[in-house]
C-alpha positions, 0 to 999 in steps of 0.5 A: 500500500503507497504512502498516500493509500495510508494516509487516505485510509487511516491504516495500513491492513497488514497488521492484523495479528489474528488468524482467520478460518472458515466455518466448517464446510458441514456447518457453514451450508447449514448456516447458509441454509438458514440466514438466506441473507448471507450469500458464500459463507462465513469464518472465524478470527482468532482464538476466540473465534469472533464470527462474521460472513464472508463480506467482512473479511477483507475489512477487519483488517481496516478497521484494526488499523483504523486511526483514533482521534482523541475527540473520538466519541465511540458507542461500542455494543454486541448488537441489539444492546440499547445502541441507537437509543445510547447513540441519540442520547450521547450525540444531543448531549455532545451538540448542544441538545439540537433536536432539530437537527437531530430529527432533520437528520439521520443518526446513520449521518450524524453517528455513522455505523464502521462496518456497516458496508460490511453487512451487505454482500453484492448480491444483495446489492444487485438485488436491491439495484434491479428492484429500485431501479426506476429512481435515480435517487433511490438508485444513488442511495443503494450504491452507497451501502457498499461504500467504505464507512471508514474511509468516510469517518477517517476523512471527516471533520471536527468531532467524529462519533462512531458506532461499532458492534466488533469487541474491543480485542478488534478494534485499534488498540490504542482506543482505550489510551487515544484520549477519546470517550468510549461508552460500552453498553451491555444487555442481559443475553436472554432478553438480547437474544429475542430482540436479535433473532427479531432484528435477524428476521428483519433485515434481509441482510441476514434473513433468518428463516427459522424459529426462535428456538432454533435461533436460540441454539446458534446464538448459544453455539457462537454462530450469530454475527459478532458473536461469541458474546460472553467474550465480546461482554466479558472484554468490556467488563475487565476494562470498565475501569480504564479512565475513559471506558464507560460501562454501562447497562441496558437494564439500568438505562430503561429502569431510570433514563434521568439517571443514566443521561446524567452518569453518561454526561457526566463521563462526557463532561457536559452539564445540563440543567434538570429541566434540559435532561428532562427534556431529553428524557422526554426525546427517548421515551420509548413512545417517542423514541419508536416514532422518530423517523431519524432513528428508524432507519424509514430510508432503509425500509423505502429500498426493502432492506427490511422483511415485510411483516416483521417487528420494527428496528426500534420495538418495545425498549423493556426488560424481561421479555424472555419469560414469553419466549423461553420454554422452560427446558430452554430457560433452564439451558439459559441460566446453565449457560449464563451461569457457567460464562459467569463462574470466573466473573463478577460481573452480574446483570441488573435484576429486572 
């Protein structure tokens, strides 16, 4: 790579000191058989055995090397963790509470997802080419869903705030000593994962076919993207300490939004007055949350990268879904697998 590519990326992708393997053949033609979204298959990075499709692979390296700025403002989650509602709440808190602006423009544009041209393979792209054909403008905005996000980000201008699903242990390493605020958000894993397998059958991205059961025991085995998520969690939890990681519950955050606002701009060093984080309050309450075009990503549903007849990208924002989901053989299974992730752990999860 010249020295010019360097500079225009933000790295240079030959450090990447993690081995990568494809996924089994015998389980990756299962796996393709039931996420119809992924197009060739999928692999593993290093000895955690991180999984993503295929359409991520040449990009891990970038982002790796991806270039820190201290004035970086960084939301790092496993998916469905409460990310866009901490996205919306961090980017008002560090712009004056503008909610104009936030409401005129998408949280994609204001707090850019890094890997999120890594999601879709080309033959979903010429899928969804051939079905918008007839708008010129609905054609430019699908080109640019493969376009890189990271270059993007490492061009920009003045503060950057970037959202990410990859653990910590794949990112740049030195996010954690840069001098920018990184915000780690955690969710209890049975609720998380019927909000992911819902997002799963949502996006045709992944297009997941099956039933929650069945969604259940890839999530377990560590074949969902970004996933394994005891590791992605667990990595976070023993940094939570570091000067400028802020840990934080999902759980905790829909229990008392005032409370967490005023933890998170404290961390941020902003200040508020009480009637302003009321004000913000008020701005993600779920009820309003769940109407708020900016944040629902409506630009995706007009190209149909959203299933037809599926729940929302932004539903119910409550705690303690499982008990209408798990069976009691796989509730049973879950606080089996919970507890045994979580014997050399003190991490523990908020009652809810």
């Amino acid at each position: 790579m010249s020295s010019l590519e360097t500079e225009r990326n933000g790295c240079e992708k030959k450090d990447f000191p993690f081995e990568i393997s494809d996924v089994v053949p015998s389980v990756n033609e299962k796996l393709l058989q039931d996420f119809h979204g992924e197009r060739t298959g999928f692999f593993q990075v290093g000895h955690k055995k991180w999984f993503f499709p295929s359409t991520f692979r040449g990009h891990l390296p970038k982002l790796y090397n991806f270039e820190v700025r201290p004035t970086d403002v960084w939301i790092v989650t496993f998916p469905r963790s409460g990310t866009t509602l901490t996205q919306e709440m961090v980017w008002l808190l560090m712009n004056n509470l503008d909610f104009d602006k936030a409401s005129s423009a998408s949280l994609a544009e204001r707090f850019p997802f890094i890997e999120r041209n890594c999601i879709f393979n080309h033959e979903l792209h010429a899928e969804l080419l051939k079905e918008n054909k007839d708008s010129e403008e609905k054609i430019e905005a699908v080109e640019k869903l493969i376009e890189s996000v990271c270059d993007k980000v490492h061009e920009m201008k003045g503060r950057r705030f970037i959202k990410t699903h990859l653990p910590l242990s794949l990112l740049p390493k030195n996010l954690l000593t840069a001098g920018c605020k990184v915000i780690y958000v955690a969710r209890n894993p049975m609720d998380l994962v019927i909000s992911c397998y819902l997002h799963n059958r949502l996006f045709r991205t992944r297009n997941f076919t099956k039933d929650f059961p069945k969604y259940w025991q890839y999530f377990k085995t560590n074949f969902v993207n970004w996933s394994p998520y005891w590791e992605h969690v667990l990595e976070a939890w023993e940094k939570r300490n570091e000067e400028n990681l802020l840990f934080l519950f999902y759980e905790n955050m829909i229990k008392d939004l005032k409370k967490t606002i005023s933890e998170v701009q404290h961390f941020l060093g902003t200040a508020y007055s009480d009637d302003q984080i009321s004000s913000l309050e008020n701005h993600l309450n779920i009820d309003n949350f769940r109407k708020n075009k900016s944040v629902n990503h409506d630009d995706w549903k007009i190209l149909g990268i959203f299933n037809k007849n599926e729940q929302d990208f932004i539903r119910a924002g409550q705690n303690g879904e499982a008990k209408r989901w798990f069976d009691e053989d796989m509730e049973r299974e879950a606080i089996e697998w919970i507890q045994e992730h979580l014997k050399n752990s003190d991490l523990k999860f908020p009652s809810i």
